[in-house]
N, C-alpha and C positions, 0 to 999 in steps of 0.2 A: 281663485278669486280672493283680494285681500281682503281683512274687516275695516281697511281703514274707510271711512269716511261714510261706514252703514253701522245702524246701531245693533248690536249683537241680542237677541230674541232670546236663544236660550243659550247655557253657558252649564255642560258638563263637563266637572274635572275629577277622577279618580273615583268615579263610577264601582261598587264592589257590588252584586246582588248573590247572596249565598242561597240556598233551597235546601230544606231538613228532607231526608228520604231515609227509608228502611234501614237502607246501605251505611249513609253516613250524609254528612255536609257535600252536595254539587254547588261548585264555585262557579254558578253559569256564568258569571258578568264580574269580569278582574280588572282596575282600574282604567275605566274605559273614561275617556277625555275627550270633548269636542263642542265645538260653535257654529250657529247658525245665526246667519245676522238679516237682516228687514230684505226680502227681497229674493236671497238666495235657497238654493236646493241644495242639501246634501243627502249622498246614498250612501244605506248603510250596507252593504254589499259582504256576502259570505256564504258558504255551504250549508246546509239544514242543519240547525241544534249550535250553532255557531255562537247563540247567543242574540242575536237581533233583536227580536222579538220580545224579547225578556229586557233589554236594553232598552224600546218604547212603553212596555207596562211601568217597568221603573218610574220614568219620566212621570207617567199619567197619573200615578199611583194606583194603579189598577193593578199588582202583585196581588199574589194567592199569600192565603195565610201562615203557608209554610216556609214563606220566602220574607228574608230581612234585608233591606237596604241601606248600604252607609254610603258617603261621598263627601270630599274635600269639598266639592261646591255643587250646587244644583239650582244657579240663578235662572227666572225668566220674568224677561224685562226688568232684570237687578233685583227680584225678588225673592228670598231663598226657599225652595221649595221645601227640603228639609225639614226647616222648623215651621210650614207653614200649618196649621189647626185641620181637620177633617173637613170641616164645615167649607175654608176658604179654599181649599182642593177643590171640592164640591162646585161653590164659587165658578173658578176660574175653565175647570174641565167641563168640554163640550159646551164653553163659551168662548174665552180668549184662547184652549189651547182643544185642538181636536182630534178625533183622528177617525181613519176608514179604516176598516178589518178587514181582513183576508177575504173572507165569507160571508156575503151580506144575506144569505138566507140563515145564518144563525145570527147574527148580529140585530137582524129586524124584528117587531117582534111579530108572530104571525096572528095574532091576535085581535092588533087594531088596523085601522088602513093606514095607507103612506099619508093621506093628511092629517089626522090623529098623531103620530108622533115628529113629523114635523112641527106641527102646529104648536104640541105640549113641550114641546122643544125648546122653541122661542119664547111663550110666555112663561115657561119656570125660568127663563135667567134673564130675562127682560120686561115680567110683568106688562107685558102688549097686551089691546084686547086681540078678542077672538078675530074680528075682521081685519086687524091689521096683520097678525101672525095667518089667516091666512093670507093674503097678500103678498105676501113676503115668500110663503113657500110656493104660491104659485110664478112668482118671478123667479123664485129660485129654482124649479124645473126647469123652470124655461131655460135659464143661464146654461144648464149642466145638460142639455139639449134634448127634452122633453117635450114631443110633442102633446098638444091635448092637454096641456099641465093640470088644468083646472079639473078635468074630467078624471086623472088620474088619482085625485084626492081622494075620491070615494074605494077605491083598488085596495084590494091587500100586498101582500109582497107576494104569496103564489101566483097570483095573476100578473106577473110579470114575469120577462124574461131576465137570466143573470146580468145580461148588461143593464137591464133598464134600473134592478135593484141596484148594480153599482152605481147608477149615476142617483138615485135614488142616497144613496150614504153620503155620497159628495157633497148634495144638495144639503142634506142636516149638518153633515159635518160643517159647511159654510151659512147654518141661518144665523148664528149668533156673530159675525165677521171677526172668525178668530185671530190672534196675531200668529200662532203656527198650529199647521198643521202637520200632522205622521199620518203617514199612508204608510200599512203595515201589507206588502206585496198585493196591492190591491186590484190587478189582471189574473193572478195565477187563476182560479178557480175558471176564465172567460175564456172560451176561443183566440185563435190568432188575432184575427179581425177585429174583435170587440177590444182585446186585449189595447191593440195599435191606437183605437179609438176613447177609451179610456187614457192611459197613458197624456196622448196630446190634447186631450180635455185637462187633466190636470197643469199639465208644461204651460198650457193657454191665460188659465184660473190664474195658477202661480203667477207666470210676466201681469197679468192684470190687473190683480188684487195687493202685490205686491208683498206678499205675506213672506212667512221663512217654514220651509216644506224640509221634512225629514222621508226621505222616502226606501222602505225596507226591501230590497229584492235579492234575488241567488244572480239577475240577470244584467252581464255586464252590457249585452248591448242598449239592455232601457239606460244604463250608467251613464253612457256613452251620448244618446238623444237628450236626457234632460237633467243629469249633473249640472254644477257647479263646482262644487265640492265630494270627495269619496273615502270611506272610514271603511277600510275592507279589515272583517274581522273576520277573527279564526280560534275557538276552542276558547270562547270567550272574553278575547283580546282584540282590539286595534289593533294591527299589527306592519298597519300601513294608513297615511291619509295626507292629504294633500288637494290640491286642485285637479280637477277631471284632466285635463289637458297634459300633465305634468306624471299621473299616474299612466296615463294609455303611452305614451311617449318613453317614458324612463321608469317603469317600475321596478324597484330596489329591492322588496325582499321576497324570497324565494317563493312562497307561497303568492304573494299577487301574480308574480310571472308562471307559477304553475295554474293557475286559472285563464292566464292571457291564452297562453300555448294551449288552452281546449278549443278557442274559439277559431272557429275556418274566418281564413281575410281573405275577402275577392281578393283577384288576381295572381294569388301569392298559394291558396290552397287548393292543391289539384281535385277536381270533381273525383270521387271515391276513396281521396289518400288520409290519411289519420292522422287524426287528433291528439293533442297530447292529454296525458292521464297525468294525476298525481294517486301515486301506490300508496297500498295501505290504511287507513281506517283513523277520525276523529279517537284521541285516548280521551282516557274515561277523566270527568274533572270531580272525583269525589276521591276526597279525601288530600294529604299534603301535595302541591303541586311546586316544583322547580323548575327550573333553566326557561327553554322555549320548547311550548307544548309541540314545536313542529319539526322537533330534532328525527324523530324518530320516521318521520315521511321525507325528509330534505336529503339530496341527492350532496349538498357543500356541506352537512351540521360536520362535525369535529368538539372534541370532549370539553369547546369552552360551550357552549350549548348546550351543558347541564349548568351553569352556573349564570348568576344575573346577568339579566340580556341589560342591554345599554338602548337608551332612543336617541335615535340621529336625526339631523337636522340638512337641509342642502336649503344653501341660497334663495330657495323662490318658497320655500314654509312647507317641500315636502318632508313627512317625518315618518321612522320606522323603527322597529323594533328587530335589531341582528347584531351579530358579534362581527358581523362586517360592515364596514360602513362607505365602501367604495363600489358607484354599481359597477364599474368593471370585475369586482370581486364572484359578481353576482352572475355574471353573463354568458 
């Protein structure tokens, strides 16, 4: 999808987040670059420890202490987030900018009920009274498909099931009507089923409300139902991104295609026959890092793959990171 003629929401470019540990400096997040514009989804899509994760804390400002972040840009809504004060972080998080966690039984607190921190939700960043902030959160169960919404208020989070408390996050996460949201793998923890139903609760939200959704998963078929946009990262790199449509059709660098080659395609993959594997094991990102971190797993790398990788460009804004730049090179 292009940005022409939608206004760009957030705007990361050259993204660095380093982490102090025993060991040395881990360089979880190496100049990661990307856009989401008014309306659109993009997935951040990679294997565990890949960097995701650390990639949306960045954003929220919600890094641990031991972690520093720098970046060429960090606009949203043309605001720079970088230099923006604690207070205005404060401000704008889990108001204009949101997000769902993995885990919504640590994420909630157990302490008060679902209508207590909805409720304290909306009026710390909208100073609502009480009646209208409830109001608000029982319309907004209802949206995220809550039955009972009003009776639910009085409920803690154990007295619910993990789907209800996911839809439960969705609901907070949307009382303030943020301009984007990040949803940080927010099915894993769910069943298939709930999984499916969350998911198109979101896709739904999103086309509705019109918002710009960063959405974090290992899982290319959620990619695939509710992309737009896809930032497949690897050993804390982009390493590929483009539009949904243009990455499942023609993916360029080796490691997207070694994630394609896991997945069974009706028709195409025999009931019992195997799946492709990519060999050998994420390296370690502490301490000086060179070339491309995926030399050492890639079936094509060659000895220019210890030395600066190049980003490529192809006609319709797919972009990747390899010392090859033709996907015949690749295939």
């Amino acid at each position: 999808m292009s940005m022409a003629g939608s206004q760009t929401v957030l705007d990361v470019q050259g993204l660095d987040v380093d982490i102090r540990t025993p060991a040395g400096v881990l360089h979880a997040v190496r100049d990661v670059s990307f856009q989401v514009a008014r309306g659109q989804t993009l997935c951040l899509v990679g294997e565990s420890g890949c960097g995701k994760s650390i990639t949306s804390l960045a954003i929220m400002g919600l890094l641990p202490a031991t972690a520093s972040r720098r970046s060429r840009a960090l606009t949203f809504l043309g605001e720079d987030l970088s230099r923006a004060s604690g207070k205005r972080i404060n401000d704008l998080r889990g108001n204009k900018m949101a997000m769902i966690f993995q885990e919504p039984m640590t994420a909630l607190n157990p302490a008060y009920t679902i209508g207590e921190q909805l409720v304290e939700h909306y009026r710390h960043h909208r100073g609502a009274s009480a009646n209208e902030a409830t109001e608000r959160a029982v319309a907004l169960l209802e949206k995220v498909g809550i039955a009972s919404a009003a009776q639910r208020l009085g409920q803690y989070p154990h007295q619910l099931s993990g789907g209800l408390r996911q839809r439960v996050m969705i609901a907070i996460a949307l009382m303030c009507g943020p301009e984007l949201l990040i949803a940080d793998e927010p099915s894993t923890a769910l069943d298939v089923t709930i999984q499916a139903q969350i998911l198109r609760l979101l896709a739904d939200l999103q086309a509705e409300l019109g918002i710009a959704m960063v959405l974090i998963t290992h899982d290319l078929g959620v990619v695939a139902r509710i992309a737009d946009r896809v930032a497949v990262m690897y050993a804390g790199e982009v390493v590929e991104e483009g539009a949904v449509e243009d990455i499942f059709a023609a993916p360029r660098h080796p490691y997207t295609r070694g994630l394609m080659s896991c997945i069974p395609v009706p028709g195409r993959t025999p009931p019992g026959g195997k799946l492709g594997t990519i060999p050998g094991v994420v390296p370690s990102l502490i301490g000086p890092l060179e070339g491309c971190s995926f030399r050492d797993r890639c079936q094509l790398a060659q000895p220019a793959c210890r030395l600066a990788i190049p980003i490529h460009h192809s006609a319709t804004g797919q972009q990747w990171r390899c010392v090859l730049d033709e996907p015949g090179d690749v295939a």
